[in-house]
C-alpha positions in Angstrom: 3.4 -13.6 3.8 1.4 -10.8 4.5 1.5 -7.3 6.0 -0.4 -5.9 8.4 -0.6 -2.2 9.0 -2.4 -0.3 12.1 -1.7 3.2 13.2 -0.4 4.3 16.1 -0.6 7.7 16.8 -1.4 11.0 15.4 -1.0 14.4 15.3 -2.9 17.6 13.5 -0.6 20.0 12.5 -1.7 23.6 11.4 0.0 25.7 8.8 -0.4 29.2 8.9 0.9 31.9 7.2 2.8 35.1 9.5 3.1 38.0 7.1 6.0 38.0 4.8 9.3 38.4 4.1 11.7 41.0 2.5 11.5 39.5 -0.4 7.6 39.0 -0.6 7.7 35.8 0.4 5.0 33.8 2.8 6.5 33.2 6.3 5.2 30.0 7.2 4.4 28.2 10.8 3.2 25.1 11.6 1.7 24.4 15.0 1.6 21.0 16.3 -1.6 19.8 18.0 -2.2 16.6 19.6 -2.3 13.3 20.1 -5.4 13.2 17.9 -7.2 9.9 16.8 -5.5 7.9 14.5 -8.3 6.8 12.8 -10.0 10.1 12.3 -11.2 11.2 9.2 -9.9 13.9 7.1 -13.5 16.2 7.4 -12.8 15.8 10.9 -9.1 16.5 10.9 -9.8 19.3 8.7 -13.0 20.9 10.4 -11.3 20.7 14.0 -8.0 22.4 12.1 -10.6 25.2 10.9 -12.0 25.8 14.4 -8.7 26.3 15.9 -7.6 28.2 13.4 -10.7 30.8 13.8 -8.7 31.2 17.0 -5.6 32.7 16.0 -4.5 35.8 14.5 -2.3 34.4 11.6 -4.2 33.8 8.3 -4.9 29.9 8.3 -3.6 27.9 5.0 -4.3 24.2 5.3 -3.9 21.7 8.0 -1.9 18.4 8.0 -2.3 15.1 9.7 0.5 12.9 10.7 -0.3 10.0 11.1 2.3 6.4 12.7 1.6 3.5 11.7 3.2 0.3 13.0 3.9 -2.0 9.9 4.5 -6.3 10.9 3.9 -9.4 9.2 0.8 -10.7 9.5 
């Protein structure tokens, strides 16, 4: 029996960094974009994360894609 896998939906999700805390630590946000492509790539993901971040005030740290994927038997 085999599997077969496709994705669903997805969703780019920025991380940024807000200043810090008290104790000198990195306040982190994450802004969720989409629905994206599922099948984009990760240049893409990650240059369209980069032009949105250029956008915003908070210092940009990495971007994330979430990706769902429907799992059957094939």
């Amino acid at each position: 029996m085999s599997i077969v896998t496709a994705p669903e939906s997805a969703q780019l999700v920025l991380v940024l960094q807000d200043g810090v805390d008290v104790k000198g630590n990195p306040r982190i946000k994450r802004r969720k974009l989409g629905p994206i492509r599922a099948a984009a790539s990760s240049q893409e993901v990650y240059d369209t994360a980069s032009a949105i971040a250029s956008l915003q005030s908070l210092s940009f740290l990495r971007a994330e894609q979430v990706v769902q994927t429907q799992i059957e038997q094939g």
